[in-house]
C-alpha positions in Angstrom: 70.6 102.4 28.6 67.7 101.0 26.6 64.5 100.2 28.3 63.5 96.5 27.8 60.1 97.0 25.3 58.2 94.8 27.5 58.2 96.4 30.5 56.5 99.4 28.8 53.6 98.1 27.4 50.3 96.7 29.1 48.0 94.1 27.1 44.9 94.3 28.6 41.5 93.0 27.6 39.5 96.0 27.9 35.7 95.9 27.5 35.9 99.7 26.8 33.0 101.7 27.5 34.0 104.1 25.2 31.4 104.0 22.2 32.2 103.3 18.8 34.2 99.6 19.6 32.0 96.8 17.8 33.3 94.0 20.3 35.5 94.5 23.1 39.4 94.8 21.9 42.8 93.2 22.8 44.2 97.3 23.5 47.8 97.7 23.8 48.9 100.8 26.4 51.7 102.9 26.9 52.2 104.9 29.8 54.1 108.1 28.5 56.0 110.4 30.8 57.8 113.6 30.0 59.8 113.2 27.3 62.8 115.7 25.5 61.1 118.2 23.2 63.2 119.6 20.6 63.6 123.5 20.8 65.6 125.8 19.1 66.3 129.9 19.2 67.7 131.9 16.7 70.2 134.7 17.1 71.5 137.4 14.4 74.1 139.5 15.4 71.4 142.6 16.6 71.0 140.1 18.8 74.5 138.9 20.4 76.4 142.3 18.9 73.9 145.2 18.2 76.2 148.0 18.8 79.2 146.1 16.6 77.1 145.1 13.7 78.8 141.8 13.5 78.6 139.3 10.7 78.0 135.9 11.8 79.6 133.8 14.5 82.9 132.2 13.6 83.7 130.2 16.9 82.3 128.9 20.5 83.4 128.3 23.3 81.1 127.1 26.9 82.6 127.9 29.9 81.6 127.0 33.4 77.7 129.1 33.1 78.6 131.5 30.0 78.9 130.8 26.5 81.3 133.0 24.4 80.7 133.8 21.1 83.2 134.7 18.3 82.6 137.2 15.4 84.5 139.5 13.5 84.1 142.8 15.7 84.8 140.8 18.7 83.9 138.5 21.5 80.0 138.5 22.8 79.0 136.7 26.2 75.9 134.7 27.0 75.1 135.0 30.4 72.3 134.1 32.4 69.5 134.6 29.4 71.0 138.2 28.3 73.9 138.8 25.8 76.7 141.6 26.3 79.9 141.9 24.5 83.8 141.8 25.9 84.8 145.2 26.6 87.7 145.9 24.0 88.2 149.6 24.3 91.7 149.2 21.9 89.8 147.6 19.3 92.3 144.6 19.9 89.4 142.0 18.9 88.1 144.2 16.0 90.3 142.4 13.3 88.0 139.4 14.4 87.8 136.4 16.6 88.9 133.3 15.5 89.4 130.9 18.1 88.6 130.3 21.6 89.4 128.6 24.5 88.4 127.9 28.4 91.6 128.2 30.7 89.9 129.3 33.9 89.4 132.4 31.7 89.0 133.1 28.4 91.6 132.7 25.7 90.8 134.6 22.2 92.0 134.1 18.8 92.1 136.6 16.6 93.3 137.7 12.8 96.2 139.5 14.8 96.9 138.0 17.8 96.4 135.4 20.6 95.2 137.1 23.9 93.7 136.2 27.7 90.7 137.7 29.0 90.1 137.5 32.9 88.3 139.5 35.2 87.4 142.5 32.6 90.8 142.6 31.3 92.5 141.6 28.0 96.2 140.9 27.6 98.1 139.8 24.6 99.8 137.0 24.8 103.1 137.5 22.7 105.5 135.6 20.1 102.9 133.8 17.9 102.4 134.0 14.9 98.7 135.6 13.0 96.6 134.5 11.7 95.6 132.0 15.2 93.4 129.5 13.9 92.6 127.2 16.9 93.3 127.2 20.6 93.1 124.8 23.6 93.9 124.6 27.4 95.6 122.5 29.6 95.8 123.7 33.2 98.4 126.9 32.5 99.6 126.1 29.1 98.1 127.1 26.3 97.9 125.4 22.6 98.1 128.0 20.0 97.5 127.1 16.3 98.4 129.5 13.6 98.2 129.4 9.2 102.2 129.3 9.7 102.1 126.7 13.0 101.7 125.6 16.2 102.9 127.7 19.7 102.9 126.6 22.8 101.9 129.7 26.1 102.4 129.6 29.8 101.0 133.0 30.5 102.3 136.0 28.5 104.6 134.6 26.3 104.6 131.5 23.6 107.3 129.8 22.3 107.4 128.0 18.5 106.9 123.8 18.3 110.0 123.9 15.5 108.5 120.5 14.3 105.3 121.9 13.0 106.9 124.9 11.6 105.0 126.4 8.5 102.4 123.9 9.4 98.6 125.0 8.8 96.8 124.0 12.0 93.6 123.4 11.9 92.4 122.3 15.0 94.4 121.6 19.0 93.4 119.3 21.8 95.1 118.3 24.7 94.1 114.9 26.1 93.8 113.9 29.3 97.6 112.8 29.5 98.6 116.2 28.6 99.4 115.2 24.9 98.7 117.2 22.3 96.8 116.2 19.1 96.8 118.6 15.8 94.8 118.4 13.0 96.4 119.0 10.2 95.7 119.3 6.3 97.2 116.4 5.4 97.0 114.3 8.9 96.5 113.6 12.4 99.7 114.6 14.2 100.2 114.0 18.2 103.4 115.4 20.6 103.7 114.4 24.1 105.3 117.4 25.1 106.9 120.6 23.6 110.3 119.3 22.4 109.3 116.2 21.2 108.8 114.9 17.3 105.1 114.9 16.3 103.7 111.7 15.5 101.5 111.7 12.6 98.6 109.7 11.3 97.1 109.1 8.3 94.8 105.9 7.2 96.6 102.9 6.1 94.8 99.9 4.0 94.1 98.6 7.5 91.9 101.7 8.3 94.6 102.7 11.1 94.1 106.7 11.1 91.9 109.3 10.3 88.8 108.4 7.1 90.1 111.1 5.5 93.9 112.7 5.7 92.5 116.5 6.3 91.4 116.7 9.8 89.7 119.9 10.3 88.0 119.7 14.1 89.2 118.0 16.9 87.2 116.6 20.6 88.4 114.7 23.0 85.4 113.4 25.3 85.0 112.4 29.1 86.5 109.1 28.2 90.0 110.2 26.3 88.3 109.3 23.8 89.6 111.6 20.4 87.2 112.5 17.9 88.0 114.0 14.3 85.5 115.7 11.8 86.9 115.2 7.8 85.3 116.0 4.7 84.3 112.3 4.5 83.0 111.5 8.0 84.3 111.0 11.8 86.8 109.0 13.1 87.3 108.2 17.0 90.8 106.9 18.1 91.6 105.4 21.3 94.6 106.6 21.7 96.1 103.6 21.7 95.1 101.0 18.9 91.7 101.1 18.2 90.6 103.2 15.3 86.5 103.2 14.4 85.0 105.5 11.1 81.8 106.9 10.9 79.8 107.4 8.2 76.0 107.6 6.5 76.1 104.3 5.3 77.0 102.4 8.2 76.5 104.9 11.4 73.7 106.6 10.1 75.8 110.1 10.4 73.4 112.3 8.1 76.0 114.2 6.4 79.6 113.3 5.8 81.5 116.9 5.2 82.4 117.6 8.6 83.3 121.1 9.6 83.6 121.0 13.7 83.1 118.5 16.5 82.0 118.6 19.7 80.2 117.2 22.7 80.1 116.3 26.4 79.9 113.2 28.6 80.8 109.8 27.0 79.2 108.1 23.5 80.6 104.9 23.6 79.7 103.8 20.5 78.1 105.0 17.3 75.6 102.5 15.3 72.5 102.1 13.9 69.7 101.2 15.8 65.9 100.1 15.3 64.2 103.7 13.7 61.0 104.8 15.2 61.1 103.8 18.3 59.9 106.9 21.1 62.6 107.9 24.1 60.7 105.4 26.4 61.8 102.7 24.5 65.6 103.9 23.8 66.3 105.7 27.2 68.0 108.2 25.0 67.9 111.6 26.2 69.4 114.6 23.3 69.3 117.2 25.8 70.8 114.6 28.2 74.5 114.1 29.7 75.8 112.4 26.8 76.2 114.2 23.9 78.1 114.5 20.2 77.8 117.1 17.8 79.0 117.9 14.6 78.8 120.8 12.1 78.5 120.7 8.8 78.5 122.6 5.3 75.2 121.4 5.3 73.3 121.5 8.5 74.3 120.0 12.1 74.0 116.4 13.6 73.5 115.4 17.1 74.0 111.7 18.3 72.6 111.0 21.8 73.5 107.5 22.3 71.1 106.0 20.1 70.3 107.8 17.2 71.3 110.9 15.0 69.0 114.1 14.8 69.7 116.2 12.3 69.4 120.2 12.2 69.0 121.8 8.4 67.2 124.8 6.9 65.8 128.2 8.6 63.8 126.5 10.7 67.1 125.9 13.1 70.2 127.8 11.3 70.3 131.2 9.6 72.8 129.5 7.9 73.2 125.4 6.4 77.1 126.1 7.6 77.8 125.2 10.4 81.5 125.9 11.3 81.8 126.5 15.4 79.9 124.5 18.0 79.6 124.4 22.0 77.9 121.7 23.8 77.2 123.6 27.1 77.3 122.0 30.7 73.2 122.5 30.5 72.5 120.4 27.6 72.0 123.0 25.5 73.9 123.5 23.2 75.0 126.1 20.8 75.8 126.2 16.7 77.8 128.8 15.2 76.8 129.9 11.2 78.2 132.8 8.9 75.0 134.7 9.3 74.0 133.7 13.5 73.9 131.6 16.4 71.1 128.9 17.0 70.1 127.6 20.8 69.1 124.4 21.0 67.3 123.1 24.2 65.8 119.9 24.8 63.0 120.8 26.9 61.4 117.9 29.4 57.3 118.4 28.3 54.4 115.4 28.4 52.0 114.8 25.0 49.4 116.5 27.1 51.9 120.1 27.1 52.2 119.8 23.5 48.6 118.8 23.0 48.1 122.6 25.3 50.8 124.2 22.7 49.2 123.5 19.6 45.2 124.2 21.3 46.6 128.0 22.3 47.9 129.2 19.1 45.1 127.3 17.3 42.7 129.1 19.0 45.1 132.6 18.9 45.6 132.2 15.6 43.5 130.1 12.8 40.3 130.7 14.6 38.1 132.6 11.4 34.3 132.6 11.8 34.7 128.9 14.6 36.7 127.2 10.8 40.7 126.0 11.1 42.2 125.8 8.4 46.3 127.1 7.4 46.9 130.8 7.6 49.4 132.9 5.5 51.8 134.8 7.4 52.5 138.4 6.8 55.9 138.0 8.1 57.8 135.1 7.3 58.4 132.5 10.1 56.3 134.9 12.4 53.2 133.3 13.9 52.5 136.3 15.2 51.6 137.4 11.8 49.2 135.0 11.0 46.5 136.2 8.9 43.5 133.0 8.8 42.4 132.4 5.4 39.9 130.1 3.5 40.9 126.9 1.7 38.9 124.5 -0.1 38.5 122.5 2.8 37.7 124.0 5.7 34.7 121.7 6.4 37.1 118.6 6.6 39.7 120.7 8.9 37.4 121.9 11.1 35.6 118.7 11.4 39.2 117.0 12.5 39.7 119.5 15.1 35.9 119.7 16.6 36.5 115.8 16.7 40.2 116.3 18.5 38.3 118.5 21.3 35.3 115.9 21.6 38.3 113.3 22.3 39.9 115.6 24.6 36.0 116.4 26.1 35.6 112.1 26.4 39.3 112.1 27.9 39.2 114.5 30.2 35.2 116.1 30.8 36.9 119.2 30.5 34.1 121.8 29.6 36.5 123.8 27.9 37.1 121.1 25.4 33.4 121.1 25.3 32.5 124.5 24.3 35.8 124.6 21.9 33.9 121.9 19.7 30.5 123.0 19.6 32.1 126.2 18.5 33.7 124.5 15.8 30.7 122.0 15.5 28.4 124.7 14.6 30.9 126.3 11.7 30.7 123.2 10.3 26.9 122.6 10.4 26.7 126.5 8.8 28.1 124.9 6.1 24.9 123.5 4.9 23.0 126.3 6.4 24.9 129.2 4.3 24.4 128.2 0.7 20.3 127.8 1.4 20.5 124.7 -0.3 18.7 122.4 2.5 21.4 119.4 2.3 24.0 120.7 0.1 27.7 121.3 1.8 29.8 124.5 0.9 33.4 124.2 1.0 33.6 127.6 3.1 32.3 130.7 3.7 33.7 134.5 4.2 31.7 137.9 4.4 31.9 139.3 0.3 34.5 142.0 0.8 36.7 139.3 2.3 40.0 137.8 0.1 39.3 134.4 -0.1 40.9 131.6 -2.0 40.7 130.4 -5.9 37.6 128.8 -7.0 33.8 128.7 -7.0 33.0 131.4 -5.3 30.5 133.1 -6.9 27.7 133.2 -4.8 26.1 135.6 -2.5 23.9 134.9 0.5 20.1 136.5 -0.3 20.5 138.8 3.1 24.6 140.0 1.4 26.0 138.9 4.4 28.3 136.3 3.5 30.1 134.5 0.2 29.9 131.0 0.2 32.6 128.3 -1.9 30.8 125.7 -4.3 31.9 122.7 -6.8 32.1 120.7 -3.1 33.9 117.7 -2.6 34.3 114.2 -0.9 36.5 115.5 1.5 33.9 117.6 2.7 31.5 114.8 3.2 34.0 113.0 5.3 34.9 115.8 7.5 31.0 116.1 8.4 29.9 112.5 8.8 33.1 111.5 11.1 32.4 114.9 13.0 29.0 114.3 13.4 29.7 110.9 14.2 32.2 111.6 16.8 30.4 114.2 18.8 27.4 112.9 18.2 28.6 109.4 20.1 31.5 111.3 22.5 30.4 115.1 23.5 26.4 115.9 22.4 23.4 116.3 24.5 20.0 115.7 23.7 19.4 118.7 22.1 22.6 118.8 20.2 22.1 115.1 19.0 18.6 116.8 17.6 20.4 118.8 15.6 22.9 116.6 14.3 20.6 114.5 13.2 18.9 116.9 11.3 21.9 118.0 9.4 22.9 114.2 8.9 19.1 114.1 7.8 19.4 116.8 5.1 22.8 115.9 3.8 22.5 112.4 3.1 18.8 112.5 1.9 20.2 115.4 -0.6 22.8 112.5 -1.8 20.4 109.5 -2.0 17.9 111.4 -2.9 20.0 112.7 -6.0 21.1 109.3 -7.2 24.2 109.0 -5.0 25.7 112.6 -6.7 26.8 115.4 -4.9 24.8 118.2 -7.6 26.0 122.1 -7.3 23.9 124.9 -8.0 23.7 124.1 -11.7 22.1 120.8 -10.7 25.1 118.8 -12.6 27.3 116.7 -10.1 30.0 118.4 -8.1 33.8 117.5 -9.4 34.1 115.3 -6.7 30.5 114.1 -5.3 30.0 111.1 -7.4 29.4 107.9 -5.9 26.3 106.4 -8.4 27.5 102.7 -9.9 27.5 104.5 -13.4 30.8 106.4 -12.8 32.4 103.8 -11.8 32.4 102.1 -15.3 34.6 104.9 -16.9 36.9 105.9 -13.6 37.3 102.4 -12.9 39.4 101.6 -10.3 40.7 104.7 -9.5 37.3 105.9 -7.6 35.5 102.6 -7.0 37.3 101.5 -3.7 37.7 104.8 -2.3 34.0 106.1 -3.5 32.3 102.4 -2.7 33.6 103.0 0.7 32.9 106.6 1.7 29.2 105.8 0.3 28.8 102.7 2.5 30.2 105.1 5.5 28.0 107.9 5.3 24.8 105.8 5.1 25.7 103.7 7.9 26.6 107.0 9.9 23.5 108.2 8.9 21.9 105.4 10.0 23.0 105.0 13.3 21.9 108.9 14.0 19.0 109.0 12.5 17.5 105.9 12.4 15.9 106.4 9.1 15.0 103.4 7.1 16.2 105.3 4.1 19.8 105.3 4.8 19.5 101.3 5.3 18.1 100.6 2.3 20.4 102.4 0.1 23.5 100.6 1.8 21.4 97.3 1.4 21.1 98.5 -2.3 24.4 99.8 -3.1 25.6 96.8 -1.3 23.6 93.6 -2.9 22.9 95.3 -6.1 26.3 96.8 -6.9 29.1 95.2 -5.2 29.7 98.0 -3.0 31.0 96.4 0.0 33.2 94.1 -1.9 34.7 97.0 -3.7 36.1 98.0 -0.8 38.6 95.4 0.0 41.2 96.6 -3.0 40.3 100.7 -2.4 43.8 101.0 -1.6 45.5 102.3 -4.4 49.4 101.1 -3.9 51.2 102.3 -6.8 53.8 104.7 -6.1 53.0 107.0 -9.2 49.4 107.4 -8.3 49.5 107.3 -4.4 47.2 109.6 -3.3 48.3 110.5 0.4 45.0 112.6 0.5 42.8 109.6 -0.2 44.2 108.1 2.1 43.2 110.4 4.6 39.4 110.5 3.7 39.5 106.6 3.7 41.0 106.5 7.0 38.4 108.6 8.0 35.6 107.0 6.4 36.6 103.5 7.9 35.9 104.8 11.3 32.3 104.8 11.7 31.8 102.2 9.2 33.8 99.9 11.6 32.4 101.6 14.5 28.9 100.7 13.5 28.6 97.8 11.5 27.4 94.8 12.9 27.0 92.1 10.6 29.4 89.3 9.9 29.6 89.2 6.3 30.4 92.7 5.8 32.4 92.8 8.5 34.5 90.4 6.5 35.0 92.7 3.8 35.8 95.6 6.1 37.8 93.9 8.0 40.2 92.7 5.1 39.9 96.1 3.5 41.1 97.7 6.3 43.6 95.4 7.6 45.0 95.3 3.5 44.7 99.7 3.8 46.6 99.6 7.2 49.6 97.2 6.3 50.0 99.6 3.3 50.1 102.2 5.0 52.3 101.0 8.2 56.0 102.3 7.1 54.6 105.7 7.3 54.1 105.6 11.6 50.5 107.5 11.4 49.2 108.0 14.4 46.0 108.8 13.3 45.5 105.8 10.9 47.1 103.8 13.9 44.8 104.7 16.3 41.5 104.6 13.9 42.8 100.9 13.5 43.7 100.0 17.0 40.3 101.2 18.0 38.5 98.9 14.9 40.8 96.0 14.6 42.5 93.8 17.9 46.2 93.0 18.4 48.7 95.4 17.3 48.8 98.5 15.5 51.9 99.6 16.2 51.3 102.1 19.4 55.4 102.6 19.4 55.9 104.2 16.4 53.0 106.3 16.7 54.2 107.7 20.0 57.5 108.3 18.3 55.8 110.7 15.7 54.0 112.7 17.9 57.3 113.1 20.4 59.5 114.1 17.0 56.5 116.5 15.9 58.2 120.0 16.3 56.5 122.8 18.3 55.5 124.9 15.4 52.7 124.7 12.6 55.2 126.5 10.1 56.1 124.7 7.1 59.9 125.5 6.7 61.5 124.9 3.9 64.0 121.7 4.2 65.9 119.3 1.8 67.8 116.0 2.9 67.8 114.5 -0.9 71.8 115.2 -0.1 72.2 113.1 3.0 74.5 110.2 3.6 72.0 108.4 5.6 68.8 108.1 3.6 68.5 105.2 1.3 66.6 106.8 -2.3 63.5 105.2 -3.3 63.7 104.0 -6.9 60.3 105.2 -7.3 59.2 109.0 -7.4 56.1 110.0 -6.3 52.5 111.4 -7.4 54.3 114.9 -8.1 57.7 113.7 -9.2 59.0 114.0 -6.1 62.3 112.1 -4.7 61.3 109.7 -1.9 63.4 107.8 1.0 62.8 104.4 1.2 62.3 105.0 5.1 60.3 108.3 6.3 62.1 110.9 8.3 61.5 112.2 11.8 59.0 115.6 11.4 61.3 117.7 13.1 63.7 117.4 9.9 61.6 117.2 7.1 59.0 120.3 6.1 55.9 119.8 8.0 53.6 117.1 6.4 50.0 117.1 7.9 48.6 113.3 7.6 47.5 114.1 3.8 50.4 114.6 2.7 53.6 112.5 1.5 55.9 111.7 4.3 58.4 110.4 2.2 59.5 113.1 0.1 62.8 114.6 1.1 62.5 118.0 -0.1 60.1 120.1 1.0 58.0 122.5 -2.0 58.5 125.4 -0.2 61.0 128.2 -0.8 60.3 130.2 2.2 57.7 130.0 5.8 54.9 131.9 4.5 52.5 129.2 5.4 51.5 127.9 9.1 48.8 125.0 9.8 46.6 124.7 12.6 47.8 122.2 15.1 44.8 119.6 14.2 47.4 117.0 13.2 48.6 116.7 16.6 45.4 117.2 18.3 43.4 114.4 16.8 45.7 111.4 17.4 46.6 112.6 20.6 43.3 112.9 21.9 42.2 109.8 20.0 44.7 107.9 21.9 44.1 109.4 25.3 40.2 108.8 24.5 40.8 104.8 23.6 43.5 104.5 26.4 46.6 103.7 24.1 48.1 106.7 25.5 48.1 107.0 29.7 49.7 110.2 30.4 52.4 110.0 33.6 54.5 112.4 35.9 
C-alpha cells in the first residue's frame, strides 16, 4: 500500500540557526524511520556440507523453521542459525539431490530415487522412474516428476500418469483445488486428477499461455495465483482466463532467462512504478510478507510489490546461476548456485545505524596517521584484511569525513563526533605542516620505509621522519577550505578557530601571493593549481568555470576566517578585472564525452561556502544561476550530497526523496564488487558513452546493484572496472550527506 507523498513531507519556513544559510530557507523535511536494509550471507559447501565436500546447491526447499538444502552428496538442514546434514548412513542420497518437497516432512529427489524423510528416518518411495526432477505436495499425495514422466505417491508406493508418459518434467505444483500443473519443454500442461487427460497450454496470437512454450519453474502463490519462469520472461495465469507476461521492457523484470520461481504472500500485480522513490514513499517492504523471486542464468530478482531488486556478482552469489530458490516464512530468503548458497535478510535499521556502520569500520579500518582514504585488501572481499594506503588525495578525503563528524558534532553535540574530527582535522592541517613549505599543501604523507602510492614522492622531511607527496592539486584545496570552513563555523573553539585561521592564512596568501598558482618545490605551478586569468586563454573553457569558481571560493572562505583584507581584494580583482564571477555560471561542463564526475565533486564542494558566505546581490546572481544551471544537470543522478549542499544554499525543492532513496539502497559494505548489468532487460542504453568509453543507462541504478561509485565517480556506467574486491572505501560517502542532512534538518530521524 503506497503512502500518499504528502503526508510525509513538512514545508516549513525555518529561520535556521545553523550557520552557513545566507537568508532563511523554504526547507523541506522528512521524518525517516527504520527502513529494510539489504543483507546478504554467503555459504560454500565447507559451510552447509564440510564433511561431504559437496559441489554447489542444486535445489531448496523452506519448511515450517528449517530450510533444506540439496547438493550432490546429500541433503543439508538449516536450522536455528547452524547447518547439519541428513543422516544417510546407506549413502541413498549420495548419487545427489535433485528435488525437494514439504509434506509435513521432507520429500527428496534424487539421481536414483524419490524418498521421504521424517523423524530421522529415510524411506524410498517405490515405482518411479530416475532420474526425479521435481516434486510437490498435496496433503498425502505426492507429485513426482521424472526425465521419462510424471508419478503420482500416497505414501510408499507411486503409480505412472500414462498421459505424460516419456514426458520430461520440469517442474510440479499442485494448486489450491488439488490440480496439478506440469511444466513441460514444450508447454504448460494441467490434470485435475490422476486418470484424467492433461490439458496443455501453449501461447496463442492472443497471448493465451505461457510467453515462451518451455516452462521450466513453477509457483503457485497465496492467491492460486500460478506463476511460470521461461527463457523469455514470467507469465502468471489465473487459472481461469486471464493470462499476464512479464518482461524487461514493460515490467521492469531485470533479466528475462528464467531458471526458477518462487515467493510467498500475494503480488497482485507486476508494473512499473515511479524509480527512486525511498520505502516511506512506496510502503514496500523486500523482506516483508509479500514476496516474488526468480532465478536466473544471470543473477536473481526480487519484486516486493513495487519494484524489482536485482542480485548479480560475488557480492551476493558465488555463482551468476541461479537455479533453486526458497522464500522462507521469515522473509529471508534463500538462492541456490552451482558453487553455494546465499542468505538474504532484509534487516529493519534507521540512517542513523548505518551512519554507526560505516563510522566503526572507518575508524577500525582506513584510520592511517588521523587520513581516510580506500584500503587494499590482502584477502579479497575480507574487510578484515584491510591494509590503509595512501592515494593522491587524502587531503580531500579526510577533509569530507572531518566535515561528516563536525555535522554529526552540530546534530547531535556528541563529543565523540568531536574528538573524531579534530583527529582528522589535524591530519589535514599536517598537510601544510609536513612539506615545511609555510602554505603549500601535500597530497599525503607516510614514514619513508612505508609503500606508498605512484607519484611525486620524492621528498624527505629534514628530521627523516616522514615522506611527503607533491605536484598537489585542486582537489586538495577544496578538501581544506570546505573543511576548514565547516568546522571552523559547526565544531571549533576559540583556540581551534586560531588555528584555522592560521592555516587558511598561510595557504591562500601562498596562492595570492604567487599569482593565483599553486607552485611545487621547483617553483613552477603544480599540474593542477592554476587559477591566474593567463591559463585560461589556452584551456579555455575546459578550466575557466570550474577554476573561476574554486578561486572565488577559497578567497571568500578565507575571508570570512580571517578577516584579512587581502583575500577581499583579490576576489574584488579576479572578479571586476577578469570576469571571474561571471565565468561561473557555464562551469558545468555537460557533454557526455568529457563529463568529469570528479569536477563535479570539487565544484559542489566549492559552491558551499561561496553560497554560504556571500552577501551581495549581484554576485549572488551569478551564483545563484550557476548553481541552480550545475544542480538541474546534475539531478538524474539522486546525490545526496550535491542535494543537500543545494537545499541548504538555494529555497524550494531539491529533491529530498531521492536522496533518501540513495542512502537507504547504499549497501552495508565499502567493497567495490565487481558487477555488470549492460545485459539486462530493464535498462534503457544511453546512446552516448562516457569520459572512459564506458556504456551508460539512461537512468542510474540503485547502489546496491551496481559496483560502488563514491560521489566522484560515474553513476551511470553499468559495468563496473573491476575484476575482483581487492579495493574497500572508507564510508565518507555516506557519512557526509547523512550528517549534512541531519545537521540542516532535511533528515529527522524516527522510531
Amino acid at each position: 500500500m503506497k503512502i500518499r507523498l504528502a503526508s510525509l513531507f513538512v514545508l516549513a519556513v525555518i529561520l535556521h540557526a545553523a550557520p552557513g544559510l545566507s537568508e532563511p530557507q523554504l526547507v523541506r523535511s522528512m521524518k525517516i524511520g527504520k527502513f529494510p536494509q539489504r543483507t546478504v550471507e554467503k555459504f560454500q559447501s565447507a559451510d552447509y556440507a564440510p564433511q561431504a565436500a559437496a559441489n554447489g546447491v542444486r535445489t531448496l526447499a523452506a519448511c515450517a523453521d528449517k530450510v533444506y538444502a540439496g547438493t550432490d552428496k546429500g541433503v543439508s538442514v538449516w536450522d536455528s542459525g547452524a547447518w547439519s546434514q541428513i543422516s544417510d548412513p546407506q549413502s541413498a542420497l549420495a548419487s545427489g539431490v535433485t528435488a525437494l518437497a514439504c509434506n509435513g516432512g521432507l520429500a527428496i529427489g534424487t539421481n536414483t530415487g524419490a524418498f521421504l524423510y521424517s523423524e530421522k528416518s529415510l524411506a524410498r518411495i517405490e515405482g518411479a522412474a530416475v532420474p526425479v526432477t521435481a516434486l510437490d505436495a498435496n496433503g498425502n499425495k505426492l507429485a513426482i516428476g521424472t526425465t521419462s514422466g510424471l508419478y503420482l505417491a500416497t505414501g510408499a508406493t507411486a503409480q505412472r500418469v500414462v498421459s505424460l508418459e516419456k514426458k520430461h518434467i520440469n517442474d510440479v505444483a499442485f494448486d489450491p483445488d488439488g490440480a496439478l500443473w506440469i511444466g513441460l519443454d514444450t508447454a504448460l500442461a494441467m490434470i485435475p486428477s490422476q486418470d484424467a487427460k492433461p490439458v496443455y497450454f501453449i501461447k496463442d496470437e492472443h497471448g493465451n499461455g505461457p510467453i515462451h512454450a518451455n516452462v521450466r519453474s513453477l509457483y503457485i502463490d497465496a492467491a492460486g495465483m500460478l506463476w511460470m519462469g521461461t527463457p523469455a520472461g514470467l507469465s502468471r495465469f489465473d487459472r481461469k482466463s486471464r493470462w499476464d507476461h512479464i518482461n524487461g521492457k514493460n515490467n521492469g523484470l531485470p533479466y528475462e532467462d528464467i531458471l526458477a520461481v518462487s515467493g510467498r504472500g500475494v503480488i497482485a500485480e507486476v508494473k512499473k512504478n515511479p524509480k527512486f522513490q525511498p520505502y516511506e514513499v512506496t510502503g514496500a517492504n523486500p523482506g516483508g510478507p509479500n514476496q516474488l523471486w526468480v532465478g536466473t542464468s544471470i543473477g536473481a530478482a526480487l519484486y516486493d510489490g513495487y519494484e524489482w531488486h536485482y542480485f548479480q556478482g560475488p557480492q551476493y552469489l558465488h555463482d551468476d546461476r541461479v537455479h533453486a530458490l526458497a522464500s522462507a516464512p521469515d522473509g529471508t530468503a534463500w538462492l541456490g548456485t552451482p558453487a553455494g548458497l546465499s542468505h538474504v535478510v532484509y534487516k529493519m535499521m534507521t540512517l542513523e545505524e548505518k551512519a554507526d556502520f560505516f563510522t566503526r569500520y572507518t575508524q577500525e579500518q582506513h584510520n592511517r596517521y588521523g587520513l581516510f582514504s580506500g584500503c587494499h585488501l590482502a584477502r579479497e572481499a575480507d574487510p578484515d584484511s584491510c591494509l590503509p594506503t595512501t592515494s593522491d588525495n587524502d587531503g580531500l578525503w579526510t577533509a569530507m569525513y572531518a566535515a561528516a563528524e563536525c555535522y554529526r558534532y552540530g546534530a547531535t553535540k556528541d563529543p565523540e563526533a568531536k574528538r573524531r574530527a579534530r583527529q582528522a582535522l589535524e591530519s589535514i592541517m599536517f598537510l601544510e605542516t609536513v612539506n615545511e613549505i609555510p602554505g603549500f599543501v601535500s597530497r599525503s604523507f607516510a614514514k619513508p620505509d612505508e609503500p606508498h602510492c605512484d607519484g611525486e614522492w620524492d621528498h624527505i622531511t629534514s628530521d627523516g621522519k616522514w615522506r611527503w607527496k607533491g605536484d598537489t592539486s585542486s582537489d586538495e584545496i577544496d578538501g581544506h577550505m570546505y573543511v576548514y570552513s565547516v568546522y571552523y563555523d559547526v565544531c571549533a573553539d576559540e583556540q581551534e578557530k586560531k588555528e584555522i585561521r592560521e592555516k587558511t592564512g598561510l595557504i591562500m596568501s601562498y596562492i595570492v601571493d604567487h599569482d593565483f598558482y599553486l607552485l611545487d618545490t621547483d617553483g613552477k605551478p603544480t599540474t593542477w593549481g592554476k587559477w591566474n586569468p593567463e591559463v585560461f586563454k589556452t584551456d579555455g573553457p575546459f578550466l575557466k568555470g570550474l577554476n573561476s569558481l574554486e578561486i572565488l571560493s577559497y578567497l571568500m572562505t578565507a575571508e570570512h576566517i580571517t578577516g584579512d583584507p587581502k583575500f577581499s581584494e583579490a576576489y574584488r580583482y579576479l572578479v571586476k578585472e577578469h570576469g571571474y564571477a561571471k565565468n561561473t555560471v557555464m562551469q558545468k561542463l555537460s557533454h557526455l564525452q568529457i563529463w568529469n564526475h570528479s569536477d563535479d565533486e570539487l565544484a559542489f564542494l566549492a559552491y558551499y561556502p561561496l553560497m554560504k558566505y556571500e552577501k551581495r546581490p549581484f554576485l549572488l546572481d551569478y551564483y545563484n544561476r550557476s548553481l541552480e544551471r550545475s544542480w538541474q544537470i546534475e539531478r538524474t543522478e539522486n546525490n545526496p550530497l550535491f542535494n543537500f549542499i543545494y537545499g541548504a544554499s538555494m529555497p524550494g525543492s531539491f529533491d529530498l526523496e531521492q536522496s533518501v532513496w540513495m542512502l537507504q539502497r547504499i549497501p552495508l559494505t565499502g567493497i567495490r564488487f565487481p558487477h555488470r548489468n549492460s545485459h539486462r532487460a530493464d535498462i534503457v542504453v544511453d546512446q552516448s558513452k562516457g569520459r572512459f568509453n564506458e556504456l551508460q543507462s539512461v537512468d542510474m541504478l540503485p547502489m546496491d546493484e551496481r559496483t560502488l561509485h563514491i560521489w566522484n565517480e560515474n553513476p551511470f556506467r553499468m559495468d563496473g572496472r573491476e575484476q575482483s574486491a581487492f579495493t574497500q572505501q572508507p564510508g565518507t560517502w555516506f557519512l557526509l550527506p547523512y550528517w549534512m542532512g541531519r545537521y540542516y534538518g532535511f533528515i529527522v530521524e524516527q522510531e
